[in-house]
C-alpha positions as a printed Julia matrix, in Angstrom:
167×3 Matrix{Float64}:
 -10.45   -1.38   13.14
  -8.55    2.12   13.6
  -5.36    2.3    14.54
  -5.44    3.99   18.07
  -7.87    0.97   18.82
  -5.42   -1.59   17.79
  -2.68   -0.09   19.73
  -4.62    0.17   22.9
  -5.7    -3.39   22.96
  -2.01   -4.75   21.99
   0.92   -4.16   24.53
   2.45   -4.92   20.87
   1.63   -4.81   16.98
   3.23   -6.52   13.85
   3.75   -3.96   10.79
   3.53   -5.88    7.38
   7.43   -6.32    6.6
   8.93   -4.48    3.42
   6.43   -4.28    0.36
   9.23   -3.21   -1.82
  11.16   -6.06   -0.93
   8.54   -8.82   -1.23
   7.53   -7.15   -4.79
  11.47   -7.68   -6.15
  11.18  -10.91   -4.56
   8.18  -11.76   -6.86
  10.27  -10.45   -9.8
   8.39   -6.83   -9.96
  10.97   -4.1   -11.25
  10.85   -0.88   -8.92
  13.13    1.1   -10.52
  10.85    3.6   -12.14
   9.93    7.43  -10.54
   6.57    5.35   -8.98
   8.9     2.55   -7.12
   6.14    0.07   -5.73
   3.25    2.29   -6.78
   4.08    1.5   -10.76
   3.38   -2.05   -9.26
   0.15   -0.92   -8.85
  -0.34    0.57  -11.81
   0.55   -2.34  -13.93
   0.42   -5.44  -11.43
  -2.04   -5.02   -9.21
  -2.48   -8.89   -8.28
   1.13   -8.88   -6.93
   0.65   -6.0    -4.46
  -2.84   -8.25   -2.97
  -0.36  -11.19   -2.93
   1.97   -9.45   -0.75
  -0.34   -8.25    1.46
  -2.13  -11.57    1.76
   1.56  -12.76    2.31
   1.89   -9.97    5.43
  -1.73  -11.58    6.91
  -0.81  -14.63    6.73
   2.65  -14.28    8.52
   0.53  -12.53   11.22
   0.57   -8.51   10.27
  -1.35   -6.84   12.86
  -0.96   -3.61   10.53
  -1.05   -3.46    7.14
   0.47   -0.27    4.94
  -1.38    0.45    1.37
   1.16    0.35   -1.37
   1.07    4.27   -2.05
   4.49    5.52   -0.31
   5.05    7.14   -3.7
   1.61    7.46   -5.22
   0.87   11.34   -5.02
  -1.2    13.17   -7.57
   1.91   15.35   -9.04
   3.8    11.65   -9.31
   1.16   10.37  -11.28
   0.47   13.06  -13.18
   3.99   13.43  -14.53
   3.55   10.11  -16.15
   0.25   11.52  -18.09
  -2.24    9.98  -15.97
  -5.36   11.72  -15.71
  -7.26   12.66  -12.0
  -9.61    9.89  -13.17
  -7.6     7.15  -13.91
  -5.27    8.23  -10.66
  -8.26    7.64   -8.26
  -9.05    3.81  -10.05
  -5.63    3.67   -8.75
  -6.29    4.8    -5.45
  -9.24    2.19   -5.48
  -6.35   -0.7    -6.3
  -4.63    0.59   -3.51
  -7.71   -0.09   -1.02
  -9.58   -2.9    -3.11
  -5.89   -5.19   -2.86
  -5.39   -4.79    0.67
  -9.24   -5.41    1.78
  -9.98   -8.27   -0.43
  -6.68  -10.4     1.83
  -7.73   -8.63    5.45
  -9.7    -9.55    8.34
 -11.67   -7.32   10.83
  -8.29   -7.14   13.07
  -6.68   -5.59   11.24
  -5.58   -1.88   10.85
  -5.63   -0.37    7.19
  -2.96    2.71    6.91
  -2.61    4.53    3.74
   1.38    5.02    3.15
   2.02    8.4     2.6
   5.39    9.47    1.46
   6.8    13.08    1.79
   7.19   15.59   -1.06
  10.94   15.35   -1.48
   9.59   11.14   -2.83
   7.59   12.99   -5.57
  10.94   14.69   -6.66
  12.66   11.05   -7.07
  15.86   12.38   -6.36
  16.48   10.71   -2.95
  15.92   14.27   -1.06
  13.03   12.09    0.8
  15.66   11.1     2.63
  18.57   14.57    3.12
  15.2    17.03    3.28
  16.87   19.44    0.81
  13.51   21.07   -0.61
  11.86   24.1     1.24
   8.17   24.47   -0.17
   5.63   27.45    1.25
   3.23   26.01    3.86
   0.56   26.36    1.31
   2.63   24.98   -1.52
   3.27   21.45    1.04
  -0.66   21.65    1.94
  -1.58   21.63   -2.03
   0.72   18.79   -2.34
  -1.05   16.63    0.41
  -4.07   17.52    0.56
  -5.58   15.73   -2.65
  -4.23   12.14   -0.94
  -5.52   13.02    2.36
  -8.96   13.63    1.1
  -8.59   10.37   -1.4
  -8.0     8.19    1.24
 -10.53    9.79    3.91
 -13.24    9.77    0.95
 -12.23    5.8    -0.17
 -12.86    5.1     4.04
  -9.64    4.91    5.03
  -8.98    6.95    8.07
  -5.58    6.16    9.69
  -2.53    6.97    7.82
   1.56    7.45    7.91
   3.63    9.73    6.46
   6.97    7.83    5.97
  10.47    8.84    5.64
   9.56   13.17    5.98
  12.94   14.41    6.82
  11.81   18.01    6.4
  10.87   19.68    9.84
   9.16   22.43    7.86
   7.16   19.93    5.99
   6.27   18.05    9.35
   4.68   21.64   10.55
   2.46   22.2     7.84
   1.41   18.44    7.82
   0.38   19.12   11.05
């Protein structure tokens, strides 16, 4: 189901609650550059326990675990384009294999100043070119649109110039 359907059925929809959260509460250690995406990398099985957690408790919506997973991220960890798209495929593979039909799939995007892992995702204090953010985004946008996945979020963007060029 795509998003705009679910919300025009629904006078009201339940997100999934806090993926980071639940992962620390399974004992998964987030502090890395990758946060809940090095989950991912190295734990997959938790990540499809927490969203079979968030269907059970009645999650209308449920986010893919890739707030910080962006090509650049990856990439400064040595991963290769390869092995970052078999993650891309955890990402979708852990959340469909706990869904139902009713459910909306979003793919978590998080802004630039997350790749930087320096908390500007949150102050905004990182100016990039239009073309320089579009570089940036573009390889997730076409990642998730290619892996079927056609409704997504960009969390926690701070940067009104960054918002634009999304745009």
């Amino acid at each position: 189901m795509r998003l705009l359907d679910k919300l025009a059925q629904s006078r009201a929809v339940v997100l999934d609650g806090g993926l980071a959260t639940t992962l620390e509460s399974y004992g998964c250690d987030l502090n890395t550059s990758l946060w809940s995406s090095e989950v991912l990398r190295t734990e997959v099985e938790k990540i499809e326990q927490a969203h079979q957690d968030f269907t059970h408790a009645g999650a209308d919506i449920v986010l893919t675990s890739t707030y910080q997973a962006s090509f650049p991220t990856f990439k400064k960890i040595g991963l290769t384009d390869h092995e970052i798209c078999k993650l891309y495929d955890n990402a979708i593979y852990s959340i469909k294999n706990v869904t139902h039909d009713n459910q909306v799939i979003v793919w978590s995007l998080g802004p630039y100043g997350a790749y930087l892992s320096d908390g500007s995702e949150y102050t905004g204090a990182y100016d990039l070119t239009n073309a320089d953010y579009y570089q940036f985004h573009y390889q997730r946008i076409d990642a998730l649109i290619t892996r079927g996945i056609h409704d997504f979020v960009f969390e926690t963007t701070p940067s009104f110039s960054e918002i634009k060029a999304i745009v």
